[in-house]
C-alpha positions as CSV (number, residue, x, y, z in Angstrom):
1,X,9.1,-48.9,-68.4
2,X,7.3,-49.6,-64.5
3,X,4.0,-50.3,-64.7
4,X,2.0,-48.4,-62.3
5,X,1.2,-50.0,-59.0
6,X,-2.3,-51.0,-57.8
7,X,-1.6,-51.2,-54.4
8,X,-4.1,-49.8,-52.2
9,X,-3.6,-48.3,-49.1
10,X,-6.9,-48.2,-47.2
11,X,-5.6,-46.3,-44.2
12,X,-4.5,-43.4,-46.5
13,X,-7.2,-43.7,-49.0
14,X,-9.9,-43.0,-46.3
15,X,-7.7,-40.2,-45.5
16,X,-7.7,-38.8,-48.5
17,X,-11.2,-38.5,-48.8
18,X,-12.0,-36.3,-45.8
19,X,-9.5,-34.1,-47.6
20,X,-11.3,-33.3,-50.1
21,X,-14.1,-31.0,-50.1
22,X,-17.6,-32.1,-49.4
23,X,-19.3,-28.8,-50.5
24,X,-18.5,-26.9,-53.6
25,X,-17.8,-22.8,-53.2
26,X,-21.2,-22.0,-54.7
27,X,-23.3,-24.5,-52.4
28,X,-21.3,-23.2,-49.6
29,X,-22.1,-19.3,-50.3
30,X,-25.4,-20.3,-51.1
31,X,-25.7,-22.5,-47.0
32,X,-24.9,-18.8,-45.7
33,X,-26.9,-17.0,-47.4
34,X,-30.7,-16.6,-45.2
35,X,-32.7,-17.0,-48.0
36,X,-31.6,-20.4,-48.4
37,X,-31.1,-21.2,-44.3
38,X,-33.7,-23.7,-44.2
39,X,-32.4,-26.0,-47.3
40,X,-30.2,-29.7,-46.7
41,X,-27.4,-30.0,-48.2
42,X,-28.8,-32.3,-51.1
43,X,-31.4,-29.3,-51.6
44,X,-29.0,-26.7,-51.5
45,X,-27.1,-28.8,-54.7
46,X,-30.8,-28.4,-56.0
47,X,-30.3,-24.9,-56.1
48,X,-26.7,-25.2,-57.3
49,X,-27.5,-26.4,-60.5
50,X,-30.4,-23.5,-61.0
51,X,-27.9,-20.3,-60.5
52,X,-25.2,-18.7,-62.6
53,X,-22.1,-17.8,-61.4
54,X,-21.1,-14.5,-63.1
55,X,-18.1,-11.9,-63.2
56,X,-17.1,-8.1,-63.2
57,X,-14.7,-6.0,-62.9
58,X,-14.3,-2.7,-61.5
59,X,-17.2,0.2,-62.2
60,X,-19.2,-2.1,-63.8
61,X,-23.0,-2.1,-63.5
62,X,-24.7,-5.3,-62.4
63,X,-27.9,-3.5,-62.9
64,X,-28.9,-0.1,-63.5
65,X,-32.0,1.9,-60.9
66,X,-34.8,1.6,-62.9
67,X,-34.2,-1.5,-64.8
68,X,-36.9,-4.6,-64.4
69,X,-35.9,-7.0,-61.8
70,X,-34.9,-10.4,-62.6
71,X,-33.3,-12.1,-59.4
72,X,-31.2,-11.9,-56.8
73,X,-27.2,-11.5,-56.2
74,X,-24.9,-13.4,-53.6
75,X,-21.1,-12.2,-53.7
76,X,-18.7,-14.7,-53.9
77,X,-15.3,-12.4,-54.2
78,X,-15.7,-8.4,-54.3
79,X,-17.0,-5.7,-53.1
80,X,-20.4,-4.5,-54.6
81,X,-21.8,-0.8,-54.6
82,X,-25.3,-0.1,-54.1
83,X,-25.8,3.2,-55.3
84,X,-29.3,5.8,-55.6
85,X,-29.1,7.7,-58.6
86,X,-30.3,11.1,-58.0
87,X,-31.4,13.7,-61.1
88,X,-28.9,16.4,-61.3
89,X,-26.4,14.9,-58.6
90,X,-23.8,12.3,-58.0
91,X,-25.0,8.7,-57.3
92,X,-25.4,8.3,-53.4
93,X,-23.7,5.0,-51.9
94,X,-26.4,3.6,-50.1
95,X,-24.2,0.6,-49.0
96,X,-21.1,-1.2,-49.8
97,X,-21.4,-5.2,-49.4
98,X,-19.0,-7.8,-49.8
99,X,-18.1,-12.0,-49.6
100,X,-21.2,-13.3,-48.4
101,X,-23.9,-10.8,-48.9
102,X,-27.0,-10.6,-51.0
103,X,-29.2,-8.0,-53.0
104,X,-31.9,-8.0,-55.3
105,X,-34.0,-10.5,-53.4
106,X,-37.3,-8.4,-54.0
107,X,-37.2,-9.3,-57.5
108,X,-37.7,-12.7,-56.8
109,X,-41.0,-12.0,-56.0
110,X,-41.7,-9.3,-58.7
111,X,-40.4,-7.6,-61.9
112,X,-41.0,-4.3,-60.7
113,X,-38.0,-1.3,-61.7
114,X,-35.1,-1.7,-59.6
115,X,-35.2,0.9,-57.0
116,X,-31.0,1.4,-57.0
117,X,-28.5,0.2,-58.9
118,X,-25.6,-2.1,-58.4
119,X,-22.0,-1.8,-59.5
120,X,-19.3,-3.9,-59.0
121,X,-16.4,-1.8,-56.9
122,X,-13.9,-4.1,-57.9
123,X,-13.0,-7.6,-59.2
124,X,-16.1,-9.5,-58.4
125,X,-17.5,-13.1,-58.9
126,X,-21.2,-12.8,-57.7
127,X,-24.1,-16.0,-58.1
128,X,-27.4,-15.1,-59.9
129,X,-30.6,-16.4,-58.8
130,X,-33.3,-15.4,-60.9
131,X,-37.0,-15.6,-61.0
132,X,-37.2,-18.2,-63.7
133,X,-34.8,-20.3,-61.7
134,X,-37.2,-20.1,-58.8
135,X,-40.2,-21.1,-60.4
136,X,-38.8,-24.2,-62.3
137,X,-38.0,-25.2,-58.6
138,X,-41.4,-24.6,-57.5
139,X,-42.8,-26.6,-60.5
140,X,-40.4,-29.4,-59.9
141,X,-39.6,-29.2,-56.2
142,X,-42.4,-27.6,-54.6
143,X,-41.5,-28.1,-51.1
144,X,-37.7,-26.5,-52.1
145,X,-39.5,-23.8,-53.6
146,X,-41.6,-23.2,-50.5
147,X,-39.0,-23.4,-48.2
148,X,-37.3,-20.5,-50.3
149,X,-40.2,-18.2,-50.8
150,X,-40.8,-19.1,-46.6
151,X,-37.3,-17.7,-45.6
152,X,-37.4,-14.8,-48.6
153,X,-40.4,-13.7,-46.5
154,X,-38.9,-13.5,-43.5
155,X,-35.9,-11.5,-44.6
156,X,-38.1,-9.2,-46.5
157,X,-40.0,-8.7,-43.7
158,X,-37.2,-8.2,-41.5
159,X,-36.1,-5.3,-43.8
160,X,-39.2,-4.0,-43.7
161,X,-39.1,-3.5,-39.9
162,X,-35.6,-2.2,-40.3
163,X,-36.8,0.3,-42.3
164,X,-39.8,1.4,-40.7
165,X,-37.6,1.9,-37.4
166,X,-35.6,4.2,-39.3
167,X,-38.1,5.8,-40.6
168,X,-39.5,6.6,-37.3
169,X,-36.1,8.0,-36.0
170,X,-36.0,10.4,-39.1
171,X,-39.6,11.3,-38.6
172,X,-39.1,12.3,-34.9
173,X,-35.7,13.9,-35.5
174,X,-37.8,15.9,-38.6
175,X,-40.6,17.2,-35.8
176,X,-38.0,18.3,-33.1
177,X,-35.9,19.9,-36.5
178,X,-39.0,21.6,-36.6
179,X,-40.2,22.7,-33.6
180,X,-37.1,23.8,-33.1
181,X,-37.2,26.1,-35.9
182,X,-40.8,27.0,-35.0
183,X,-39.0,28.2,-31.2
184,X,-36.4,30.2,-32.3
């Protein structure tokens, strides 16, 4: 039987550790993701070790419109629905995301009903960051914690202006609609 040699090979053993990965696939997702933008890497493990890393499959519901909101979603793999149920109608796709993009985020902030609901449109492998998982940060790394909520605000309100844009398209188009109507 040949014993195994200990021979070491510096050259190749320093090699061999740039090879391997420095960042983990969650803690990378996570450094993309805005809400976390502002977090080192040794804060972004931080944050690691709060999340869970779930799975669907195809048509299934992450969360249902009108269910209390507990956290946010960041997609790993898949492609992710978000859907508007309307009474008496076919849900409305409101948007499709995929690798890389998050939903939910309001719910860090509050419990209130979830405004739409999210379905997994295929195979998916998604990271949950809920609102407990926030504030034990907060308790225990306050300055983590504030960096979140900090950036959190900022996308929010960035949405915010988004939609009030929008809104201000459709309101305009509405009043020519209108007066348009009125003219004829």
């Amino acid at each position: 039987m040949k014993e195994k040699s200990n021979i070491s090979y510096p050259l190749f053993d320093s090699f061999k550790d740039k090879l391997r990965p420095k960042h983990s696939q969650t803690q990378m997702a996570l450094s993309q993701v805005n809400v976390f933008s502002r977090l080192s890497w040794q804060e972004i493990k931080i944050v690691e070790s709060a999340v869970h890393i779930r799975t669907y499959t195809p048509n299934e519901p992450i969360f249902q419109q009108g269910d209390p909101g507990s956290g946010m979603y960041i997609i790993i793999e898949g492609r992710v629905g978000i859907y508007l149920d309307i009474p008496n109608h076919e849900p409305k796709l409101l948007s499709e995301l995929g690798e890389g993009d998050f939903f939910g985020e309001i719910a860090l902030l509050d419990a209130s009903p979830r405004t739409a609901a999210a379905t997994a449109m295929e195979n998916c492998t998604i990271i949950g960051f809920y609102r407990p998982d926030l504030m034990d940060i907060l308790k225990v790394k306050p300055i983590v914690g504030g960096k979140i909520l900090l950036s959190l605000s900022e996308v929010l309100a960035t949405r915010l202006r988004s939609t009030n844009s929008e809104l201000v398209k459709v309101s305009r188009l509405l009043e020519e609609t209108t007066e348009t109507q009125t003219n004829e």
